[in-house]
N, C-alpha and C positions, 0 to 999 in steps of 0.2 A: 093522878092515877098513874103506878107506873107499872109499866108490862114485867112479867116475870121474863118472857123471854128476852133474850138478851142481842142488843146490837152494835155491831163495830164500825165508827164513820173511819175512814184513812182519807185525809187528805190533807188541804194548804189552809195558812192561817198568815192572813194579810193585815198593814196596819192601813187604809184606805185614806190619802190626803188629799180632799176634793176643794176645789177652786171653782168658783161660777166668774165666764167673763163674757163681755159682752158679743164676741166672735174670739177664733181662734188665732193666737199668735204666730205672725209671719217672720221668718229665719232672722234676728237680731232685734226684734220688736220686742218691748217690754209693755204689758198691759198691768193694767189695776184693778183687781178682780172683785170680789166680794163674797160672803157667803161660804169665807174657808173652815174647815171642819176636817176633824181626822175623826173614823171611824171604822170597827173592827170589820174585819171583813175575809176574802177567801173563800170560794165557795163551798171547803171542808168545812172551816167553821162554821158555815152560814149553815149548814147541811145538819151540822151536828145540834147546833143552835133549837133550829125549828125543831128535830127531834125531841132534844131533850125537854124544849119549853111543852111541846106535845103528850108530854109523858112516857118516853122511851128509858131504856133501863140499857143507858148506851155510855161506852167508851167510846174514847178519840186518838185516833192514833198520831201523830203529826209532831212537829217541828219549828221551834220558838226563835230566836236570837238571845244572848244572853243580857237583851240590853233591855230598857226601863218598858217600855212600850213590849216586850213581850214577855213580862213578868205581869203589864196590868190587863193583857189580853188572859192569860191562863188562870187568872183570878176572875176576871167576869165567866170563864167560861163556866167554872167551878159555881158561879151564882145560877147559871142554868142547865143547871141538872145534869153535869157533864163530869163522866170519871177523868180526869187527868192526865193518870198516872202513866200516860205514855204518850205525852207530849211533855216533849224533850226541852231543854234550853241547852243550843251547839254552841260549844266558845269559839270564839273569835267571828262570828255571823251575826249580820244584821236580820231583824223578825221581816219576814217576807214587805215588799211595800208597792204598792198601785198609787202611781201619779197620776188625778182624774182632772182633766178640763173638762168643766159642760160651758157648755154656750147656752144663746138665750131660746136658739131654737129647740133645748133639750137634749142638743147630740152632745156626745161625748168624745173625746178621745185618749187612752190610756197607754200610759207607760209602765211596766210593771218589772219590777227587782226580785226574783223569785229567793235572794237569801237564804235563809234556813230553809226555806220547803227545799231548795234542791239536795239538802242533804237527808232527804226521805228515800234512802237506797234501799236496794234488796236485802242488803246484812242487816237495817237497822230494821223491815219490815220481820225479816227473821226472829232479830230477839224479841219480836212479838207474835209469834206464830200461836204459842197456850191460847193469848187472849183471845185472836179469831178463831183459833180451833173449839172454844166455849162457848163461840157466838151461835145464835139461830139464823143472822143475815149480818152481811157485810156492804157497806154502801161506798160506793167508788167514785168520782171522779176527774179530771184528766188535768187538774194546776199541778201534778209533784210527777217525777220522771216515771216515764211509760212501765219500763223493765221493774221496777215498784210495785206498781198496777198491778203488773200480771201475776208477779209473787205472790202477790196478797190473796189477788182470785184463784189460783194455784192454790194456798194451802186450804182456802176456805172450800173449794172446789173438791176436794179429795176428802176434806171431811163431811162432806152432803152441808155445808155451811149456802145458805141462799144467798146466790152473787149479786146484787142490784147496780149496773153502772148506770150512771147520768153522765152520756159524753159529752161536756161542755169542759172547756170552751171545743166549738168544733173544728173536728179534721178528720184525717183517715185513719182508721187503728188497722193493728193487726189481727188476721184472722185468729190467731194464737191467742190472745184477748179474749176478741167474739166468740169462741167456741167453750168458754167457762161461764161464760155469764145468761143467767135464769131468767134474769128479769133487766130492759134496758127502756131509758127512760128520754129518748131526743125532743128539743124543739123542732118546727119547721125545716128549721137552717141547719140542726144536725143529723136530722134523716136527711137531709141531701145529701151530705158529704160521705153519709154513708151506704147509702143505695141508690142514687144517682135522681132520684123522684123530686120531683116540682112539688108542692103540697098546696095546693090550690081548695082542695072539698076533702070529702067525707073519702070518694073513689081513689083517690090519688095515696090519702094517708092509709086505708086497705091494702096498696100496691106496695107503698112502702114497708109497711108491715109484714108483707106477706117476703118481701124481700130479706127481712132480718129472721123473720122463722124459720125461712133455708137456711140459717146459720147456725141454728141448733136453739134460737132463743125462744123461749115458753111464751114468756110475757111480754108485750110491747107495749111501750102508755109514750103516747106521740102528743104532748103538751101541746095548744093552738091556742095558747093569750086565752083571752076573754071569749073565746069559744066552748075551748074548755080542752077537755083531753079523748083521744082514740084510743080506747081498749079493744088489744089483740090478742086472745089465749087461744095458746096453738090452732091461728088461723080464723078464729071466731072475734069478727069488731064489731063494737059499739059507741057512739059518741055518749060520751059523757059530760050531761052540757055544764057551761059554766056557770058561775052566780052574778048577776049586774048589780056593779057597785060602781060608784064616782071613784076611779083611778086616779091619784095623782106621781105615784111613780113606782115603775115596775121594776126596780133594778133586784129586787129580795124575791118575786113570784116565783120562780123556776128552782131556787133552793127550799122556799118553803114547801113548794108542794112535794120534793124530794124527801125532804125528813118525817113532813107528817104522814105522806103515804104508806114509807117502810114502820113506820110505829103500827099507824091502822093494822099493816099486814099481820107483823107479829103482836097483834092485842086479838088475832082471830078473824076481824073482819076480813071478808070475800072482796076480791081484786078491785072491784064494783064499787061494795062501800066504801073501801079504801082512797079510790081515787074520787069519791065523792065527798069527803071527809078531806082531805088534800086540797081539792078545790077551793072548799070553804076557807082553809088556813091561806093558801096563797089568795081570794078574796081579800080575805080581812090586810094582809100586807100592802095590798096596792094601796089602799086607801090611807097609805101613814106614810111617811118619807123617812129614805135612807137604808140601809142593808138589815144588819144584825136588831137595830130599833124597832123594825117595824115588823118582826116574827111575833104572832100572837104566840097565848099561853092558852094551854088547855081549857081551861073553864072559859076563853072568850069564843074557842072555836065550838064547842057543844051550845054556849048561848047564841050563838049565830046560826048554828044548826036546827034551832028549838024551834026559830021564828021562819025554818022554811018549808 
């Protein structure tokens, strides 16, 4: 099913080379790892992914390498349900790339080469200004340079285009940002950084909410893992519980529920259903291992929907 309305993801498109070893390597230590895998990734990609497999009627804005690995990235994208045509291959640039140690306790730690995404500048968002000017919403997040960001929410902003940011990875933005964006989308750990709140319960995520609606923003959806998500429309929240499933890795939940929520939105459903339709998609990913793999497809999120 795909939405007539129309949506624009702008963000980063990473080639992810993960490593499992048994703890993490100490300064001139060589370990033997197991379990290595390269796998698409970027949370634009990831973003656009869950959208299109969703059924969104969605472009990608973003920025390739001109090398083998970002030519087989824009070709899977192309397999779901993603228009292309402006994501870019920059000569002389490598396609964006995340170095991932996990250990056996599950942590991780990442090094990441932002390549081609940092060539995601304001001129290059420009020569694509038609395509968000024709969008119904535009989906944001924070791996390609800030001043980018705001261009983009900028022209979408001026043409009544619905801003949605998901500021991950977290930190501080500028108020210049926050005061475009309609609908913002934090974990835990990125309403802290942004209104200074603990998130402890239900009262806490309220407070934090209630902190980002002084900033001009409509909609707040405060993501809480396996709890689920805080819906805040101008000042009115509601938890929206989550669905229990056997998790075995969440590293894809917080893009999937990004792509499929903005699809829900522009298919019509109310904030509500939306973010309970999101749920369900980022459910169904926990339960599969690895990023861009384990974003279901429309018909598995409506059958998963059937049996609740």
């Amino acid at each position: 099913m795909s939405s007539s309305q129309k949506l624009v993801v702008l963000g980063s498109i990473n080639a992810d080379h993960i490593l499992t070893l048994e703890h993490f390597p100490h300064p001139g230590q060589t370990l033997t790892g197991q379990n290595y895998q390269v796998a698409f990734g970027g949370k634009g990609a990831n973003q656009a992914v869950a959208a299109g497999r969703s059924g969104a009627n969605i472009s990608f804005i973003a920025c390739v390498g001109e090398d083998d690995i970002g030519h087989r990235i824009k070709a899977q994208l192309e397999k779901d349900r993603i228009d292309t045509h402006a994501v870019s291959h920059i000569k002389d640039q490598s396609t964006g790339v995340a170095l991932i140690f996990v250990n056996k306790m599950a942590e991780n730690c990442i090094g990441i080469c932002a390549g081609a995404n940092a060539c995601l500048s304001p001129e290059y968002v420009q020569q694509h200004a038609d395509l968000i000017r024709a969008a119904q919403a535009l989906l944001l997040q924070l791996e390609t340079p800030i001043p980018s960001i705001i261009e983009a929410a900028k022209i979408a902003h001026q043409s009544s285009v619905k801003v949605v940011l998901n500021p991950a990875p977290a930190r501080e933005l500028p108020e210049e940002l926050l005061h475009l964006v309609d609908i913002i989308t934090p974990n835990e750990t990125e309403a802290l950084s942004l209104t200074g709140v603990i998130i402890h319960d239900e009262k806490d995520a309220a407070e934090a909410a209630s902190v980002l609606h002084g900033k001009g923003i409509k909609t707040v959806v405060i993501t809480m893992g396996s709890r689920g998500v805080w819906l805040s429309e101008n000042g009115q929240g509601q938890l929206v519980s989550g669905f229990k499933v056997n998790a075995i890795d969440t590293i894809a939940a917080g893009d999937t529920f990004n792509g499929a929520f903005v699809t829900a939105l522009l298919e019509g459903k109310s904030a509500l259903e939306a973010a309970r339709f999101a749920n369900a998609a980022a459910a169904i990913a926990v339960t599969r291992s690895g990023g861009q793999p384990s974003v279901p497809w429309r018909e598995e999120i409506d059958a998963f929907l059937a049996t609740k």
